[in-house]
VOPAGU-2260 file (C-alpha; in pm, 1 decimal, decimal comma):
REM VOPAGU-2260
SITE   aa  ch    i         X         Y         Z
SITE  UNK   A    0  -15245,1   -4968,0   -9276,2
SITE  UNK   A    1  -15176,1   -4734,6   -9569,6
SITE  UNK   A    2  -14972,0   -4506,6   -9295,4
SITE  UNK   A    3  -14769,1   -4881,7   -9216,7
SITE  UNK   A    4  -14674,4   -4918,2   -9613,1
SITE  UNK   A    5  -14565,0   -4570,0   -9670,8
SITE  UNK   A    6  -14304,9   -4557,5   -9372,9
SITE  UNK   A    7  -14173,8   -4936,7   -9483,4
SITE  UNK   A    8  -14133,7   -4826,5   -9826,1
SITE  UNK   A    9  -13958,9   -4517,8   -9686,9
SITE  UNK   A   10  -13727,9   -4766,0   -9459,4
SITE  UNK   A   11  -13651,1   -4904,2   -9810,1
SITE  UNK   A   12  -13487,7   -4616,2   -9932,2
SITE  UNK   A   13  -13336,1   -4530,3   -9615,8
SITE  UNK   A   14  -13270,7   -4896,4   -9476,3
SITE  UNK   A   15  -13236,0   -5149,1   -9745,6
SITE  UNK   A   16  -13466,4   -5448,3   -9771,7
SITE  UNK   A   17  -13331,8   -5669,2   -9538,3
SITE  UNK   A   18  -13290,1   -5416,1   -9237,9
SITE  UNK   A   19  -13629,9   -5287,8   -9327,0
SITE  UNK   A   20  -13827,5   -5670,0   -9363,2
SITE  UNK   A   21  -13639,4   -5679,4   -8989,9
SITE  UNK   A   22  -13797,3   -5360,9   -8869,7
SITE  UNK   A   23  -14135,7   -5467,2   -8959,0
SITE  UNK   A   24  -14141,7   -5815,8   -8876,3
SITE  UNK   A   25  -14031,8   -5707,0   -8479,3
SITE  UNK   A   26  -14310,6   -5498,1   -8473,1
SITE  UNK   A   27  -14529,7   -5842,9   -8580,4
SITE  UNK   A   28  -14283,2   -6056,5   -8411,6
SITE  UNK   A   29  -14201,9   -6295,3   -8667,1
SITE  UNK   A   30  -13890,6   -6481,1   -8771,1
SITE  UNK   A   31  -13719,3   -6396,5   -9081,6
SITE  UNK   A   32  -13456,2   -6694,7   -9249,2
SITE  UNK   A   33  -13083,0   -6558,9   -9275,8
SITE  UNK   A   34  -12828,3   -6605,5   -9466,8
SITE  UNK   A   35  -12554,7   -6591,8   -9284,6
SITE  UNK   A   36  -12236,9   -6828,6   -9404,7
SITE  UNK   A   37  -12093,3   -6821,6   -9050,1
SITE  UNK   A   38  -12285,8   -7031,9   -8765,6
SITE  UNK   A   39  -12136,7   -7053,9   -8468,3
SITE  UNK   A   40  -12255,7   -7284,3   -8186,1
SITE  UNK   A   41  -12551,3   -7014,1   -7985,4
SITE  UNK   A   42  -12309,3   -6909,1   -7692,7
SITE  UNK   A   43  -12519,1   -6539,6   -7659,9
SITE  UNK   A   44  -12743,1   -6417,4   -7353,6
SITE  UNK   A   45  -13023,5   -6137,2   -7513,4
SITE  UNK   A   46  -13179,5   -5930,7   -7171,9
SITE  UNK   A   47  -13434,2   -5704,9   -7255,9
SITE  UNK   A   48  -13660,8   -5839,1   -7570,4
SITE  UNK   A   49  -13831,9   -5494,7   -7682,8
SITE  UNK   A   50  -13823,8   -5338,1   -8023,3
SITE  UNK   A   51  -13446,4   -5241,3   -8010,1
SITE  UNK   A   52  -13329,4   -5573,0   -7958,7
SITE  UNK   A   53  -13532,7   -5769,4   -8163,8
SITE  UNK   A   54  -13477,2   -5523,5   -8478,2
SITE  UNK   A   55  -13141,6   -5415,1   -8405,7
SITE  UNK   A   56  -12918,0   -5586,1   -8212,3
SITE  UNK   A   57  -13134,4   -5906,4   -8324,7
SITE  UNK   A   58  -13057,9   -5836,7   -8665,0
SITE  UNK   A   59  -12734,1   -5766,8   -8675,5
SITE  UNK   A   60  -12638,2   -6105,7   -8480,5
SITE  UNK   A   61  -12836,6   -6295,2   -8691,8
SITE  UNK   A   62  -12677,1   -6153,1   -8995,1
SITE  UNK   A   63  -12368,0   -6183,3   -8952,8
SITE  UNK   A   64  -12431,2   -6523,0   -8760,7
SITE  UNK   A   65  -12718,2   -6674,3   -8774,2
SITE  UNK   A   66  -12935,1   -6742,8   -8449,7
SITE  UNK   A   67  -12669,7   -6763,5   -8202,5
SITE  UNK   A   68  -12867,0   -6622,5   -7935,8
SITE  UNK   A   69  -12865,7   -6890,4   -7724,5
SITE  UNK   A   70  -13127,2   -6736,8   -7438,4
SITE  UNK   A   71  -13306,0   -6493,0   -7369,0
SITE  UNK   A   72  -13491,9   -6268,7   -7114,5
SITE  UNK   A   73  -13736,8   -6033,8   -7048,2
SITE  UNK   A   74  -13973,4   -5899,6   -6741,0
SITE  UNK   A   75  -14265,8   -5931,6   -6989,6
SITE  UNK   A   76  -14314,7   -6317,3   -7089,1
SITE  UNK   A   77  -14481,4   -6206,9   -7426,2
SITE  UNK   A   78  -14150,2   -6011,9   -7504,8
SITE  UNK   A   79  -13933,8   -6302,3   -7424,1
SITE  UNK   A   80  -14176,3   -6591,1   -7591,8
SITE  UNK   A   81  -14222,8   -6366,7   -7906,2
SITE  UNK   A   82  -13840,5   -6277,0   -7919,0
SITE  UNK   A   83  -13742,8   -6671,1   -7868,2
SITE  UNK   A   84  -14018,8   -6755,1   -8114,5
SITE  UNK   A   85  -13939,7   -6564,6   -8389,8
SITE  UNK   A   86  -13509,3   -6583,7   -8396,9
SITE  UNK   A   87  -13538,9   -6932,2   -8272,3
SITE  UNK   A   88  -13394,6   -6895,5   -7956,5
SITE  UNK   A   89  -13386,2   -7224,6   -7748,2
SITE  UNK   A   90  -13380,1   -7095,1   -7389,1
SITE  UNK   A   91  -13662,2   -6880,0   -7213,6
SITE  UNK   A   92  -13492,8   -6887,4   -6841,7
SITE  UNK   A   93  -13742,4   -6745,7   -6557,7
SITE  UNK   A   94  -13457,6   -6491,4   -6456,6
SITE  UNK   A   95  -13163,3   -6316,1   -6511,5
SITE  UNK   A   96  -12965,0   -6571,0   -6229,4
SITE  UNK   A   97  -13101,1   -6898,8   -6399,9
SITE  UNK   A   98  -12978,3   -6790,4   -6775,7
SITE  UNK   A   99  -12611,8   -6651,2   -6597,4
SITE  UNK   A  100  -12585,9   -7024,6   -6478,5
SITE  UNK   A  101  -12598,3   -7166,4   -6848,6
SITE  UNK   A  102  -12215,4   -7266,0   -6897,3
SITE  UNK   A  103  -12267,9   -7263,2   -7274,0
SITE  UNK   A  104  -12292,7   -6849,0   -7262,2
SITE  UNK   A  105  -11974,5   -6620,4   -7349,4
SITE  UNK   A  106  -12129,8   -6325,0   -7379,6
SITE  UNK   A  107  -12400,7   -6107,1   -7253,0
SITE  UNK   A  108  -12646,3   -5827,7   -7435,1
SITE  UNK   A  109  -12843,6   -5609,2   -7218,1
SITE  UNK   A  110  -13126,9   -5391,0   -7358,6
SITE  UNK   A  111  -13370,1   -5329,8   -7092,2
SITE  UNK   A  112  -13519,1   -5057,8   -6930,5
SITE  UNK   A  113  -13223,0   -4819,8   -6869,9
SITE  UNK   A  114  -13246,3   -4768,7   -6483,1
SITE  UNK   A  115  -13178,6   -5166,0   -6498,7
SITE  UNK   A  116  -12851,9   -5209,8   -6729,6
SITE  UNK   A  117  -12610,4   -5142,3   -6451,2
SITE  UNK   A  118  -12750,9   -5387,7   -6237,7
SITE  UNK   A  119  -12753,4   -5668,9   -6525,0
SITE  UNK   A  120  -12410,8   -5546,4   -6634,8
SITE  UNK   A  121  -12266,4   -5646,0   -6277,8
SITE  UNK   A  122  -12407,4   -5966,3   -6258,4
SITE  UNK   A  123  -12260,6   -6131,4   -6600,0
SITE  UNK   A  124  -11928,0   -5918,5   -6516,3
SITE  UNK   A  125  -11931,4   -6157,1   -6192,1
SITE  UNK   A  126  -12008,6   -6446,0   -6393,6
SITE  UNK   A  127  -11722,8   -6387,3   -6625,4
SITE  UNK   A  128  -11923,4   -6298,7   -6898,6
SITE  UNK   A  129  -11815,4   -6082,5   -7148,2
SITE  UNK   A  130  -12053,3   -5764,7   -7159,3
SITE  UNK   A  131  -12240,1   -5549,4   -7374,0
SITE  UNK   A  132  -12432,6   -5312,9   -7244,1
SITE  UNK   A  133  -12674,3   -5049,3   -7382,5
SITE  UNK   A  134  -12659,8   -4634,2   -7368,7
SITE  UNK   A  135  -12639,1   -4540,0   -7106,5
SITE  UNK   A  136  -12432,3   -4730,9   -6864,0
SITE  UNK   A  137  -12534,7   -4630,9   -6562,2
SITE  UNK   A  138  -12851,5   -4379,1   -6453,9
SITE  UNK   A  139  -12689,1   -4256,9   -6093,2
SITE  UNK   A  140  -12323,1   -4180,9   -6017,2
SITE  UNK   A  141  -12361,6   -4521,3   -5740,2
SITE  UNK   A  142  -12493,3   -4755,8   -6050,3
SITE  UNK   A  143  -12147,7   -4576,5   -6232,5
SITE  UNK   A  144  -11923,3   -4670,7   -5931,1
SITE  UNK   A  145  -12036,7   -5054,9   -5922,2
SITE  UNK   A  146  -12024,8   -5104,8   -6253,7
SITE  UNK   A  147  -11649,6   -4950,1   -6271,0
SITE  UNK   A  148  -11570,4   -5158,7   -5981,9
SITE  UNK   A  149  -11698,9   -5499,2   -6171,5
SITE  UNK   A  150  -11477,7   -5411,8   -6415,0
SITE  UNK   A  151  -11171,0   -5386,5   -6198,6
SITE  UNK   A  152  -11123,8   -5801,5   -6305,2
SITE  UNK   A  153  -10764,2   -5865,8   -6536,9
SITE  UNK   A  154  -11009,0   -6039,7   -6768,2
SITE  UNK   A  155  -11301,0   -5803,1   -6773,1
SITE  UNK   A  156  -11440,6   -5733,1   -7090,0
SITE  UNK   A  157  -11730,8   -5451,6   -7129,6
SITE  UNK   A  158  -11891,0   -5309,7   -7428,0
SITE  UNK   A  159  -12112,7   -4971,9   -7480,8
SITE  UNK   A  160  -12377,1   -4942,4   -7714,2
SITE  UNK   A  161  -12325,1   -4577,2   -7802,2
SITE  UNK   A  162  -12292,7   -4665,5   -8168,9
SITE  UNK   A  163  -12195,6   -4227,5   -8340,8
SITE  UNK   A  164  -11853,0   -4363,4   -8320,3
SITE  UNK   A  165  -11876,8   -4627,4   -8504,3
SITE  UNK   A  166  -12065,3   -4479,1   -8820,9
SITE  UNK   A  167  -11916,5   -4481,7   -9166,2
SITE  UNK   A  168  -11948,8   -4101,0   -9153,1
SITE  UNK   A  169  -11766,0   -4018,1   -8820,6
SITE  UNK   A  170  -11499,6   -4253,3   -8932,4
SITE  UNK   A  171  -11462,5   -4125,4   -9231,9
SITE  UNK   A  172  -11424,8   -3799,2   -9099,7
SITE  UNK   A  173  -11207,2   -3840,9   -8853,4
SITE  UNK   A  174  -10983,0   -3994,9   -9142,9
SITE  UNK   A  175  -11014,8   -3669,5   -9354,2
SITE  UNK   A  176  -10966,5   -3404,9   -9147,8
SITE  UNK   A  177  -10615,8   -3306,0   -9016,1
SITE  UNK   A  178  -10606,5   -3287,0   -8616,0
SITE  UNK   A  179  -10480,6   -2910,0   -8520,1
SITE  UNK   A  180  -10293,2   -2951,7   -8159,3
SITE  UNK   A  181  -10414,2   -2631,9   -8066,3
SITE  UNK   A  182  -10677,9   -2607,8   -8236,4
SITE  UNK   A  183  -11048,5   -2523,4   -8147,3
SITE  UNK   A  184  -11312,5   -2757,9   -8255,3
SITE  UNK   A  185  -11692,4   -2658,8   -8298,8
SITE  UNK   A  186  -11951,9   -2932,2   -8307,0
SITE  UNK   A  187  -12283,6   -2863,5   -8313,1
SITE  UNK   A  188  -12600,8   -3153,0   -8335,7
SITE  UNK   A  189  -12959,0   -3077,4   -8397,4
SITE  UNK   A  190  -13165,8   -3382,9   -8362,7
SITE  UNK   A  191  -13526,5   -3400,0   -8394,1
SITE  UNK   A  192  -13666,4   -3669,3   -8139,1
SITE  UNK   A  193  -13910,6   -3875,9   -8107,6
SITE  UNK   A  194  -14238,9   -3727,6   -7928,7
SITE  UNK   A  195  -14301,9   -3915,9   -7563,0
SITE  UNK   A  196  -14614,8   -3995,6   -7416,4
SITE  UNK   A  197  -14655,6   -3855,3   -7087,8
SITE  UNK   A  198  -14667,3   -4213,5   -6953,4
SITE  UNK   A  199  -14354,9   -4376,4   -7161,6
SITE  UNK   A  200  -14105,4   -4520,7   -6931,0
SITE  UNK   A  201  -13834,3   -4271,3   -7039,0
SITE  UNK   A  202  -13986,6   -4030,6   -6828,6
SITE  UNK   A  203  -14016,5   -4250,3   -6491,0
SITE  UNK   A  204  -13764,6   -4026,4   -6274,0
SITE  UNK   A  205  -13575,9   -4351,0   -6186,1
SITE  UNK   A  206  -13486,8   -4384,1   -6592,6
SITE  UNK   A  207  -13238,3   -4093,8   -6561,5
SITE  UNK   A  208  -13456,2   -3800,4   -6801,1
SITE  UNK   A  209  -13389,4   -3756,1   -7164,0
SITE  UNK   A  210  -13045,9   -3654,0   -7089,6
SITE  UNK   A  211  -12961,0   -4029,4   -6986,0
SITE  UNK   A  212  -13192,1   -4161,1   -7280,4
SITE  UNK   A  213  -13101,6   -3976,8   -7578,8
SITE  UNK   A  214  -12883,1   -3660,5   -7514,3
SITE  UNK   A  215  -12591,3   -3889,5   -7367,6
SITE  UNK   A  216  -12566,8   -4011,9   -7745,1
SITE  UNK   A  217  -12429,8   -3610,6   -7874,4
SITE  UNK   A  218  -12226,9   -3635,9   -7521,4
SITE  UNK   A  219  -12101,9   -3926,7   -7627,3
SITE  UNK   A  220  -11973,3   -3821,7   -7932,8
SITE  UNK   A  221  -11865,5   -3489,8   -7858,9
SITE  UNK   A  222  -11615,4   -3687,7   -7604,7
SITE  UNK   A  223  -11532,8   -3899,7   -7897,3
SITE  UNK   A  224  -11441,5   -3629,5   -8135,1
SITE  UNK   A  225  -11255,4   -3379,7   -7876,4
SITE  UNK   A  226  -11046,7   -3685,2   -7794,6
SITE  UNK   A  227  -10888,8   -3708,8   -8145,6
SITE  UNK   A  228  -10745,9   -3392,4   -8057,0
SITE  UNK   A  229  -10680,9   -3445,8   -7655,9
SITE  UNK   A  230  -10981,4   -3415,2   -7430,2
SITE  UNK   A  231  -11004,6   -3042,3   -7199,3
SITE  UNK   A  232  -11044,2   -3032,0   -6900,1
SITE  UNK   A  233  -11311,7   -2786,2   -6793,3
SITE  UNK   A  234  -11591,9   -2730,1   -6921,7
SITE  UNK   A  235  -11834,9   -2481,7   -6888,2
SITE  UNK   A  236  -12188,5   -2625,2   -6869,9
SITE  UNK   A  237  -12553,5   -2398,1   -6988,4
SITE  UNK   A  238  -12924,5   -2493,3   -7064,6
SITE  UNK   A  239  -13213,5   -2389,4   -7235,8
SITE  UNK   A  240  -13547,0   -2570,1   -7205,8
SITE  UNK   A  241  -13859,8   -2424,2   -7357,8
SITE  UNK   A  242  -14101,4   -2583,8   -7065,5
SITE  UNK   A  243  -13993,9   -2546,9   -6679,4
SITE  UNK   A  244  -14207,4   -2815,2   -6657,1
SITE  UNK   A  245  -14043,2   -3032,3   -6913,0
SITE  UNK   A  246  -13634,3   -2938,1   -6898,8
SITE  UNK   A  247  -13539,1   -3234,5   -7069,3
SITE  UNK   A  248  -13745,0   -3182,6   -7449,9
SITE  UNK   A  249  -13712,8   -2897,1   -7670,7
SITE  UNK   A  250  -13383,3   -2795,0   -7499,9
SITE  UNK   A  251  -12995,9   -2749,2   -7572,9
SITE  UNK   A  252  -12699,2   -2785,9   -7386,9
SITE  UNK   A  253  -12428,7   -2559,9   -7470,5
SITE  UNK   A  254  -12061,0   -2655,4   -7342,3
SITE  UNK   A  255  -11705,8   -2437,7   -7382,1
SITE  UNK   A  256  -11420,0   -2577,7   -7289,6
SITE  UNK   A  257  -11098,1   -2430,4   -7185,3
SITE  UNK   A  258  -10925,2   -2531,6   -7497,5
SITE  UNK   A  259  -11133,3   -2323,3   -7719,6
SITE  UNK   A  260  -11366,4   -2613,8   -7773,5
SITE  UNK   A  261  -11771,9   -2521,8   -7851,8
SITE  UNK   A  262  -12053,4   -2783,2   -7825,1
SITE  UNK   A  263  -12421,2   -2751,7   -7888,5
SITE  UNK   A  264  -12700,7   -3015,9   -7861,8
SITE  UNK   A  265  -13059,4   -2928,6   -7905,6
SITE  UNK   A  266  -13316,7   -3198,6   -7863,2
SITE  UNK   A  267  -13636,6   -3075,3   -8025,9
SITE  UNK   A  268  -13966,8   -3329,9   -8026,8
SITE  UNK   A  269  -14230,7   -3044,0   -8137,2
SITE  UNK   A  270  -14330,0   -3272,3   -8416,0
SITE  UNK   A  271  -14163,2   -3649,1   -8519,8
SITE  UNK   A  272  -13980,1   -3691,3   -8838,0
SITE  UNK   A  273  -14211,1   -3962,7   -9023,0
SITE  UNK   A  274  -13941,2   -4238,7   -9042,7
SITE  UNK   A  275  -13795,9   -4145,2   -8663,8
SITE  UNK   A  276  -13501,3   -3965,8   -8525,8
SITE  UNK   A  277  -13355,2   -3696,3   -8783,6
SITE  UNK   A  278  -12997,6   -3581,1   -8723,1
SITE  UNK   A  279  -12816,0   -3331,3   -8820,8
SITE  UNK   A  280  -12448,1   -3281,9   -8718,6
SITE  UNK   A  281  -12185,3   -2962,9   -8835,9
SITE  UNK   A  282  -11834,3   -2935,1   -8725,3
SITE  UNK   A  283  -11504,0   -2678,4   -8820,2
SITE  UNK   A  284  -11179,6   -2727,1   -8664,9
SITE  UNK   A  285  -10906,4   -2607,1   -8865,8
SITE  UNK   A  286  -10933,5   -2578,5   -9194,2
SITE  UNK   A  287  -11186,8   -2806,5   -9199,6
SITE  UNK   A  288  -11570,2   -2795,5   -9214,4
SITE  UNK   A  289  -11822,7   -3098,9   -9186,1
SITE  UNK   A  290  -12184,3   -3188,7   -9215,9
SITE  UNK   A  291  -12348,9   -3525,9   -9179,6
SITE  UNK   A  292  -12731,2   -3511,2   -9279,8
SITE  UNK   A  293  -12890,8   -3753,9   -9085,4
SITE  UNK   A  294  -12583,6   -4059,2   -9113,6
SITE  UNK   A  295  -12683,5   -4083,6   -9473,0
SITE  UNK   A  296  -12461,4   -3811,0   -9625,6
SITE  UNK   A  297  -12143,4   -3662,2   -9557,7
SITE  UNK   A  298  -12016,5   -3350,8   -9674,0
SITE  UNK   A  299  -11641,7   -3236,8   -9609,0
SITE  UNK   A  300  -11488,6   -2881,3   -9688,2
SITE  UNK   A  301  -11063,7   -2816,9   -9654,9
SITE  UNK   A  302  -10970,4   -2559,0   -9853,7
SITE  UNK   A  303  -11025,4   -2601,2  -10208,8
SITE  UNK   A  304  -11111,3   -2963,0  -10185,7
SITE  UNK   A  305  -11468,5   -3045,8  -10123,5
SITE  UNK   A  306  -11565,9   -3418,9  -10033,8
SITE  UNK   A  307  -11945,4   -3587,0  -10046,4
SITE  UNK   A  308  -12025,8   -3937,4   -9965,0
SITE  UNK   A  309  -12303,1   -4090,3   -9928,2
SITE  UNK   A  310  -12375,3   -4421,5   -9698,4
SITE  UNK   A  311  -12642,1   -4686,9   -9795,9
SITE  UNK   A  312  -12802,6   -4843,5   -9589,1
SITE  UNK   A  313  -12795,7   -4526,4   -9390,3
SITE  UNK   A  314  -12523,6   -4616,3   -9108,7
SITE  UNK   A  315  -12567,7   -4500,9   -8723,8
SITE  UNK   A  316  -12296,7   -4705,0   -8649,7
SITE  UNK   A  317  -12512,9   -5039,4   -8484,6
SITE  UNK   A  318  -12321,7   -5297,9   -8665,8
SITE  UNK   A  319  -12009,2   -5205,3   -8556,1
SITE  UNK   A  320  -12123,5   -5100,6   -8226,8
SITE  UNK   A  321  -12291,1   -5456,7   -8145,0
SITE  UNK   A  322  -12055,2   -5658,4   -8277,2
SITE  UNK   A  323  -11792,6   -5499,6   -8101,6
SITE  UNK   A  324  -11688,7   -5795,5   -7890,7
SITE  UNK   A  325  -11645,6   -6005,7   -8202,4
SITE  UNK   A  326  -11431,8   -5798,7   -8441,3
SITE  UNK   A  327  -11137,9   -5560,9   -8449,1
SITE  UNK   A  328  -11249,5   -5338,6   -8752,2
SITE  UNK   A  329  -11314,4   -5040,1   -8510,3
SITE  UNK   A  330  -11251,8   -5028,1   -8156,3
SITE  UNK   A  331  -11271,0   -4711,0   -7918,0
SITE  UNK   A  332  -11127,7   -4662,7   -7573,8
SITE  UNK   A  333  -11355,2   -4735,8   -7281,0
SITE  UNK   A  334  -11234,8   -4442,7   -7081,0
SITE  UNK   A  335  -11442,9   -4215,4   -7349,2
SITE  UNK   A  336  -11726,5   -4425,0   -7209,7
SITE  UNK   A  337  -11647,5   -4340,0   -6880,8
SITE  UNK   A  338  -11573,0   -4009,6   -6915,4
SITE  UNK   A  339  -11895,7   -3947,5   -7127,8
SITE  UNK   A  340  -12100,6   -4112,8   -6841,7
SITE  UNK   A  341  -11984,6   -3855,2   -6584,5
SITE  UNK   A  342  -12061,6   -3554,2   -6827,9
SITE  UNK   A  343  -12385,7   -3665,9   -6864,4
SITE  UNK   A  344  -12521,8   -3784,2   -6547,3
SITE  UNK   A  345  -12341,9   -3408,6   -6416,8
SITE  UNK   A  346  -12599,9   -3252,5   -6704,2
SITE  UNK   A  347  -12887,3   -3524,2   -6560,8
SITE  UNK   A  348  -12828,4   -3344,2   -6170,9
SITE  UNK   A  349  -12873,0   -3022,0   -6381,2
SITE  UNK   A  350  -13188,7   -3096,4   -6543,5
SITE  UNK   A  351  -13310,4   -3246,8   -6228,5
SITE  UNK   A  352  -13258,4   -2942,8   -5996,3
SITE  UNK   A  353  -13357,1   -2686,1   -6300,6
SITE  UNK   A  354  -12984,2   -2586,2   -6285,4
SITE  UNK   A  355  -12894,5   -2362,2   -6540,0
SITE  UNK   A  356  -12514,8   -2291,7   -6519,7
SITE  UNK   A  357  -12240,9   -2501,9   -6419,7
SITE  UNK   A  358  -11862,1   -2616,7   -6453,0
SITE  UNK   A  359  -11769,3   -2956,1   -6468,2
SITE  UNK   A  360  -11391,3   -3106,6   -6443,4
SITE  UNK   A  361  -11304,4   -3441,2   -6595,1
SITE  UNK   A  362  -11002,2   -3505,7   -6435,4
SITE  UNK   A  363  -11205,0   -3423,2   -6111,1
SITE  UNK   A  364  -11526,1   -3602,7   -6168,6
SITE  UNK   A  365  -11250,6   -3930,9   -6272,6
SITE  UNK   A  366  -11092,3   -3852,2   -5950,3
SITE  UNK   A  367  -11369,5   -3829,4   -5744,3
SITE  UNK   A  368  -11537,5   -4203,7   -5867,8
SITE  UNK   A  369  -11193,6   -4327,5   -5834,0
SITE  UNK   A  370  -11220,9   -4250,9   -5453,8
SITE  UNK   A  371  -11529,2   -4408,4   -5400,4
SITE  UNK   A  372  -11425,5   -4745,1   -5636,5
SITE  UNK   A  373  -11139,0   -4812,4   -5402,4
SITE  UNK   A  374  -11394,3   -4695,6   -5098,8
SITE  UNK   A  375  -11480,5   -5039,9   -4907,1
């Protein structure tokens, strides 16, 4: 109890009120009133009703909407009643198929168990639904080629919830510092993880490792950043792990690139930071160094002039992220998606077969799922 107080006192300071009254009450499951001006007729599909959606993609719909979640779903009833319950959700369908069916749906949010987002993602593609799917996209490189083949459709429209991108500080960074064509960029991400249970789901082999569920984030936006400047090619690939029998915790990933790029991710989970994932992100390219302290703080160095800014509520970049298919403030390409997918499920075979070297090719990995798209 006192352990609960501290850490939502500590969201308060990190958080805000209302994103911190939303944390807590999805971990009671209650409803919270909103006060959202805007209320459009409920027209959204929620899959997956776990912690995540409730408290974060939950929240941001609701505030800058209201409850238009118009159904919801879940493999555990208790998820899906509590979920319905508590943003006042007026469908509880008995499966994905029955709530595709409802006419009155436009768009689809998927936040399930990862090995499952592909699958969901291809059904509401086929129903013409517009898409937003969860990190990561696809768990296997034949989940990747059906979902890129569902969104071969004119009017296709898909969404990725890998939210870096879309935080105040990687946007405000990318507006400060001056892109060198032939320049060499350095990016380098320490993140402190949360500590997994032996038993939690991430580590079911069909869920795609760590890589899939939390190191495809840093992939992600090392794809992200390397493309303000133009994306290399090839890449050379190494890993670290402390425990053979665990190469997907306490490890680091370590990519060059034959544009004089440099990448490091370490994903360390010795102890958990009290209030959850810690991040801390450095970058030089040019004449210009970078550190953001955990989203909350941004620090910028070119030459003489030396930039801090601070963001509160801390910003990960979820709002923009989720609302993505309802607002043009920031958009990104889908090919990084795509792109960033490949990387990491390359680095997932790694992991997998205790692989410690590799190359990698982009435009031969794009190639190569091209081939077996167009395969019938």
């Amino acid at each position: 109890m006192i352990s609960g107080l501290r850490k939502f006192v500590r969201f308060l300071t990190i958080y805000g009120l209302g994103r911190s009254l939303f944390k807590a009450a999805g971990r009671l499951r209650i409803g919270l009133p909103t006060l959202a001006l805007r209320r459009p007729a409920p027209d959204i599909g929620l899959i997956g009703c776990g912690q995540f959606a409730f408290a974060t993609i939950g929240y941001f719909i609701q505030n800058a909407f209201g409850p238009r979640i118009r159904a919801c779903y879940d493999i555990d009833p208790r998820a899906q009643q509590s979920l319905a319950r508590s943003q006042r959700v007026r469908s509880t369908p008995a499966s994905v198929a029955e709530m595709l069916a409802d006419p009155r749906l436009r768009t689809i949010y998927i936040a399930s168990n990862h090995a499952s987002h592909t699958d969901y993602a291809v059904q509401a593609l086929e129903a013409g639904l517009t898409v937003y799917v969860e990190k990561p996209i696809a768990v296997t490189g034949d989940q990747l080629v059906r979902l890129l083949r569902a969104c071969r459709g004119p009017d296709s429209r898909i969404f990725a919830g890998y939210n870096r991108p879309f935080s105040g500080a990687v946007r405000r960074l990318r507006a400060e510092m001056p892109i060198v064509p032939d320049g060499g960029i350095t990016l380098s991400c320490f993140v402190s993880g949360h500590q997994l249970a032996e038993d939690h789901w991430y580590r079911r082999p069909e869920e795609g490792t760590r890589i899939c569920g939390n190191v495809g984030h840093w992939l992600d936006l090392m794809v992200h950043v390397l493309s303000w400047r133009g994306l290399p090619d090839r890449l050379d690939i190494a890993l670290s792990w402390s425990r053979n029998d665990e190469p997907d915790d306490n490890a680091s990933v370590t990519i060059t690139s034959d544009r004089g790029d440099l990448f490091t991710v370490i994903l360390t989970s010795r102890c958990e930071p009290f209030e959850g994932i810690n991040e801390t992100i450095n970058l030089q390219h040019g004449e210009t160094i970078a550190k953001i302290d955990d989203f909350r703080h941004l620090t910028v160095w070119r030459g003489s002039r030396l930039l801090h800014k601070r963001f509160w509520p801390k910003d990960v970049g979820h709002r923009l992220a989720i609302l993505q298919p309802f607002q043009q403030e920031a958009t990104r390409a889908w090919e990084e998606v795509v792109l960033s997918s490949l990387l990491m499920l390359r680095i997932t075979d790694m992991v997998r077969a205790r692989e410690r070297l590799a190359t990698f090719s982009f435009s031969e990995a794009r190639t190569r799922i091209n081939q077996q798209i167009e395969a019938t």
